[in-house]
N, C-alpha and C positions, 0 to 999 in steps of 0.2 A: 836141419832146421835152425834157424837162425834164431840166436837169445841177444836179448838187452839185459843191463842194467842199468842205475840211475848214480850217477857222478856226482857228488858236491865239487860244487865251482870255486877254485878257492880264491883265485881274482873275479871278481864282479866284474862286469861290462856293464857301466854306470846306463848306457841307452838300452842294451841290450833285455836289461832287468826291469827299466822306467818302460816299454812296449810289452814285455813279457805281464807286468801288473797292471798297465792299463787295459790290454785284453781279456785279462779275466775279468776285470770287474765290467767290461762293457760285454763277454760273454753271456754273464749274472743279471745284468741289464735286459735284453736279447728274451735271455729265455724269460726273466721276469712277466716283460709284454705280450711274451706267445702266452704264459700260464690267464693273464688277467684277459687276453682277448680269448684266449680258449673258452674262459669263465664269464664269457657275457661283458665286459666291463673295458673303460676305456682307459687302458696305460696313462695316455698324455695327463687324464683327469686327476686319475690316481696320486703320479709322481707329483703333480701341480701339487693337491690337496697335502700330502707327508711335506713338501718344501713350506706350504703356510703353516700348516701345523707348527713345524718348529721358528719359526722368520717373520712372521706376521705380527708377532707378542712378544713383547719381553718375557713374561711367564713362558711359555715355548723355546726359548731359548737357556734358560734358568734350569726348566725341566730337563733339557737334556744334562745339563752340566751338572747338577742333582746325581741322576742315575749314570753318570761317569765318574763321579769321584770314590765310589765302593770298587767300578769294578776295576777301578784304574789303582786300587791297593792291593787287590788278590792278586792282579796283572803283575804288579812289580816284584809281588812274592814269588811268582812261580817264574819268573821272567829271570830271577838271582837262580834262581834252582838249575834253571837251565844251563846257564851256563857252565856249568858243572856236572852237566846230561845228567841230573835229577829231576824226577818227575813227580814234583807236589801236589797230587791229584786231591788232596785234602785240603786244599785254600781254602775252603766254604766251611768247612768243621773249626777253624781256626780262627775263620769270621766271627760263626757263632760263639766260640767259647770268650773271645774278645770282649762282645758284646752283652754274653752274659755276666763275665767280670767286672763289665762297666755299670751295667745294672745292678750288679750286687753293691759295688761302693756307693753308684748313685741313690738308691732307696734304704741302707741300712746308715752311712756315713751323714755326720749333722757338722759342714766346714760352711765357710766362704765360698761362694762361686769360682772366684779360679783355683780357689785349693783341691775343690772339689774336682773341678775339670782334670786337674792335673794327677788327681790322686784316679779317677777314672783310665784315663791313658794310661800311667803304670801298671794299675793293675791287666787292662787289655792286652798291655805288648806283652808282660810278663806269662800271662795267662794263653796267650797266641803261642809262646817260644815253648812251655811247659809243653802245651797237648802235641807238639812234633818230636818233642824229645825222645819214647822211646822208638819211634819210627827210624830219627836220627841215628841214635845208638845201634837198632839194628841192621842199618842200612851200612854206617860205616866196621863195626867192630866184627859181623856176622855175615854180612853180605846177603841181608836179607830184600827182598825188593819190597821197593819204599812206595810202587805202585798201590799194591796190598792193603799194606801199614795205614799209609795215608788215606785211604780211601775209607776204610774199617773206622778209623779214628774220625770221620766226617760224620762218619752215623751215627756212632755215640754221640757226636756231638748234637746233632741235628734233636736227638730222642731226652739230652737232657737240659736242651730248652724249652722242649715241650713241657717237660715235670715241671719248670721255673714257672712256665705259664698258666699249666693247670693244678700247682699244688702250693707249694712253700711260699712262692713270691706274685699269688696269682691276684690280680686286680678285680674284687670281689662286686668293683660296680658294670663290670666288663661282661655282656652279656652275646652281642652279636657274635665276637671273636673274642676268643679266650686267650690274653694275654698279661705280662706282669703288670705290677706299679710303673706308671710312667716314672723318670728321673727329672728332677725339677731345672734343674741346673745345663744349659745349653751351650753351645760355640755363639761365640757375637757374629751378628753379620757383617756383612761387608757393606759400605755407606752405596746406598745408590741401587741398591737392589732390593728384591721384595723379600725373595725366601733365601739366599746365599750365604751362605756362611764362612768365615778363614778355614774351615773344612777343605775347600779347593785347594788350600795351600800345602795342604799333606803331598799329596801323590806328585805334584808340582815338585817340592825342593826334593823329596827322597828322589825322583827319576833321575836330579841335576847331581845329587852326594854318590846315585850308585852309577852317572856317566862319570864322574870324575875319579871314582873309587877306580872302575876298569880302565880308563884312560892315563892316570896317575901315577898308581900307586903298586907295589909288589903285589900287595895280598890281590888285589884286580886280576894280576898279571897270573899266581897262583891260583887262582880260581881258576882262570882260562887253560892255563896250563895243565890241570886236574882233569878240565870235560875235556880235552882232546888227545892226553894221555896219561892215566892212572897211573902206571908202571913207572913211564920215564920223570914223571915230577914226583916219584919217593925215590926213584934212581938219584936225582938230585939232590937230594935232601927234605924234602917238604914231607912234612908228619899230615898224610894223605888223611886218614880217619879223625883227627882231630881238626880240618882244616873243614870237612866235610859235617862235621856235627855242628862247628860254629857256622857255618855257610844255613846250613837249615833251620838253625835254631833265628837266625835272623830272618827268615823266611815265616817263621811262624808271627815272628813278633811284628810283620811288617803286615800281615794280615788280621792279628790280633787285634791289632791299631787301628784298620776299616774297619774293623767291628766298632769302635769307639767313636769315631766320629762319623759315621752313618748314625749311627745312635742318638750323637750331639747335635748333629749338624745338617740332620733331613727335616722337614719338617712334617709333622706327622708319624716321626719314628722313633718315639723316647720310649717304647715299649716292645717289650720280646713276643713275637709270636709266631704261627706256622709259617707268615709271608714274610717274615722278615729280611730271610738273606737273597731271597729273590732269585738265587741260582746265581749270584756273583760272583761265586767262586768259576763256577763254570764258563761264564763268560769272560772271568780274568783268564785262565788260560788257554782261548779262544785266541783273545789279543795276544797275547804273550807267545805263543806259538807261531802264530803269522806273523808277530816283529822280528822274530827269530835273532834276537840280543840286543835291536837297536832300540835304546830307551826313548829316544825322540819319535818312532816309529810307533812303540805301544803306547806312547801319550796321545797321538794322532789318532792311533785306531782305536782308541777307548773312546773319546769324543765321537767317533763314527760309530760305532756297536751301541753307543747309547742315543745318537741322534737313530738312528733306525728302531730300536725298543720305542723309545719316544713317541714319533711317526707313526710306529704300528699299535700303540696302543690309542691314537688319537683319529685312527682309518676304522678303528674296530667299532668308536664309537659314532662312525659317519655310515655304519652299513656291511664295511667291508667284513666277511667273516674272519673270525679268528683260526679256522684252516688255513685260509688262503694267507695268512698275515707269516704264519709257522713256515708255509712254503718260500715264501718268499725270503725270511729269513734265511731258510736253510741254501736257498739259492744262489743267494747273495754273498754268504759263506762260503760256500764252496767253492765259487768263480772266484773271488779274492784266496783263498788258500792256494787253490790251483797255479793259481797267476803266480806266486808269491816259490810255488816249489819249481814251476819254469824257470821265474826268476836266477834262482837259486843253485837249481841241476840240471842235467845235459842228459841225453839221454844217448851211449855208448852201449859197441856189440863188448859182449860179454868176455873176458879172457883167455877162458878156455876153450874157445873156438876161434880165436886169432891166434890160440899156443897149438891149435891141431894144424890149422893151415899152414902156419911155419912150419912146422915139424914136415907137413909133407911135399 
């Protein structure tokens, strides 16, 4: 009986990879239309009404960039992790604890507005890098998996914005949804827009400082060298465990940091509560996964994960159910990942049955 396995490509075939991802996403497409015409409902209509949604309005367009800029900070966190085949499954607890740090400077602290701002951000990055550390530590010193860790460490997170919300810092005129004291002190916008804020500017320069950091620089060069062989980069020289705690701990701080200005910089979100992180951590490494290291790639696919959030929250409110919105997502995903692992790997007979053939 004949076995496969799956090859990483380590030259790309620049066409080969550009048809390998445009068929999945026109696969995702495909079935999309069979799910909406199975379900009574006219494709053509459908994709029309999601293209106005976001294209029609400047608010539509705003919106989607809004709901890109959180996920496009978890993205960049877990997008660093990778590279170094660590799996930051806790960007969303890192979010939170960010954001609750930001909250706490912003309704306890009496400064100036941008001192404030700024005294917000320190404490987010600082507070994002804390809650990965002992994951960190365990990961590098013990060899513990950081799957685990990180994920364990989300939920505390998650359970102690909840107490923020409903005990110590909880917003007592707040009746609908139980959430803190809003923070008074905001991101300025950007001239010429409605709701925008220098917000966008985060995930922006960090994507440009960590393509230039791996294009540039040793420590780049060492990171890369760590995710594709542990052994031969301390055979080298390179103090593996400490290389890997700082690698994480900037993973946490770069998430800690979404927290802060999603906080600053959405409008409507100066306050912590159960909808706050919206599952951004999860959709950062959605993106982050399918860029698979290219930081120009997870900037692109965060603007598309959030133009489609967008679109299906704006189709829920024209009829379309909220089932049907989940599948499509999920559809949509998976023809784009698929594409993305063609792209990527080759599919070869397996070794030990091309070492039986020689052998007889």
């Amino acid at each position: 009986m004949r076995s496969f396995r799956l090859e990483r490509q380590l030259d790309l075939d620049a066409r080969r990879a550009a048809l390998c991802r445009v068929a999945g996403a026109l696969c995702a497409l495909v079935l999309s239309a069979l799910l909406l015409a199975f379900t009574g409902r006219n494709p053509a209509w459908i994709l029309w009404q999601a293209l106005d949604a976001i294209f029609s309005r400047q608010r539509g367009i705003e919106g989607v960039v809004l709901r890109a800029i959180p996920i496009l900070m978890t993205a960049l966190a877990v997008a660093l992790s990778l590279r170094m085949r660590i799996w930051n499954i806790g960007s969303d607890g890192q979010f939170l604890v960010g954001a609750f740090a930001a909250v706490g400077v912003g309704i306890n602290l009496n400064a100036p507005g941008w001192l404030m701002l700024l005294a917000m951000a320190a404490a987010s990055t600082l507070a994002g890098a804390a809650w990965i550390l002992i994951p960190a530590l365990a990961r590098a010193y013990w060899g513990v998996n950081e799957i685990i860790t990180t994920l364990l460490s989300g939920f505390i997170a998650v359970q102690l914005c909840a107490w923020a919300a409903l005990g110590f810092w909880r917003d007592e005129g707040a009746w609908a949804i139980q959430s803190t004291e809003a923070i008074k002190d905001t991101l300025p916008k950007i001239p010429g827009t409605e709701s925008l804020t220098i917000a966008l500017l985060f995930p922006l320069v960090i994507a440009g400082a960590l393509w230039w950091v791996f294009r540039s620089t040793r420590a780049g060069y060492e990171i890369d060298m760590i995710g594709g062989n542990p052994k031969a980069a301390a055979f080298a020289g390179i103090n593996v465990p400490r290389r890997v705690v700082a690698v994480m701990l900037v993973t946490g701080a770069i998430a800690g940091l979404g927290g802060m200005i999603h906080l600053a910089g959405s409008p409507g979100a100066q306050q912590l509560n159960s909808g706050f992180s919206a599952q951004y951590g999860l959709s950062g490494f959605i993106v982050a996964a399918i860029a698979a290291g290219s930081f120009l790639g997870l900037v692109v696919g965060g603007f598309l994960i959030a133009g489609m959030f967008y679109s299906g929250l704006v189709l829920q409110t024209r009829g379309l159910s909220v089932y049907i919105v989940l599948a499509l997502y999920g559809i949509i995903l998976i023809g784009v990942a698929v594409g993305e692992m063609a792209a990527r790997y080759r599919l070869v007979r397996a070794e030990s049955e091309v070492a039986a053939r020689r052998s007889t």
